[in-house]
N, C-alpha and C positions, 0 to 999 in steps of 0.2 A: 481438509474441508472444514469450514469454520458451521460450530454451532446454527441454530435461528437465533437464536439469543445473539450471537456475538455479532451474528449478519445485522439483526437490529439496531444493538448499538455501534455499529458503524455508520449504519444510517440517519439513527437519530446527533450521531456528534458531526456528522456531513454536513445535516438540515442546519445544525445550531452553528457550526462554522463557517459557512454561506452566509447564515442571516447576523453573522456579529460584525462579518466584512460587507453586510450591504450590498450582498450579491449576486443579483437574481438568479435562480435556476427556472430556464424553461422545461420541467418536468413534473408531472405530478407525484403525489408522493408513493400511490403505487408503481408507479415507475422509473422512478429514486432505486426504491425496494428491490426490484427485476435487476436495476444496474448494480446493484452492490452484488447479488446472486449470482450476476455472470461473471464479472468479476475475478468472485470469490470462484468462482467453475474454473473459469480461464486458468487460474493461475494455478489449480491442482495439477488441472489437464495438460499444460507445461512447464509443470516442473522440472520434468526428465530433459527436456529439451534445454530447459535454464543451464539445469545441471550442467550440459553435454558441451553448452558453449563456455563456461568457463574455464581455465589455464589447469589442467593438471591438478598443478602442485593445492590450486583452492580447490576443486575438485574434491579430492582426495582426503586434504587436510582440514577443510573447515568443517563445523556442525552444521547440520540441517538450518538452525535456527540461526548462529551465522549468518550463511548463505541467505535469509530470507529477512537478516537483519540487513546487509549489502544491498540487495536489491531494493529494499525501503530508502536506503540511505543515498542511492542514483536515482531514483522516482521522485524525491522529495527536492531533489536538487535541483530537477527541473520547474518544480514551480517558484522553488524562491531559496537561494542562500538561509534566509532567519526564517524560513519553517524548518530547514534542516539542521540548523542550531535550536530552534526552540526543543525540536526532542534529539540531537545526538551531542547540543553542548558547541563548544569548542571545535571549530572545522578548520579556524582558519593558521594551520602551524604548517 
């Protein structure tokens, strides 16, 4: 589970990455806040479950952070190819 600190600036790079693409969020900012929290809950709360669905051999073989670098790295996929190059580089080989 992530800091408040860390939960904040998630929130505050969310707010600035919305408003640099022009892109309205219907929520207030304490309620921004609550989503980043549950989130950040959700994702503790299934981890085990993460784990349990991946192949063995990752399972097994990868590190925690790994594992939680994968999963950023198919989450990001879906919003857009060049967000997931702007932070993992090179995708396309």
């Amino acid at each position: 589970m992530l800091s408040e600190t860390d939960r904040r600036k998630i929130y505050v790079g969310f707010m600035r990455y919305l408003s640099n693409l022009r892109e309205p969020l219907a929520l207030t900012k304490p309620h921004l806040l609550l989503a980043v929290n549950a989130t950040d809950d959700w994702i503790d709360g299934n981890a085990a479950s993460y784990n349990s669905a991946l192949p063995v051999q990752a399972r097994t073989n990868m590190t925690a952070s790994q594992k939680t670098l994968l999963f950023c790295a198919v989450a990001l996929m879906r919003v857009s190819v060049n967000f997931l190059r702007s932070v993992f580089g090179g995708v396309d080989g």
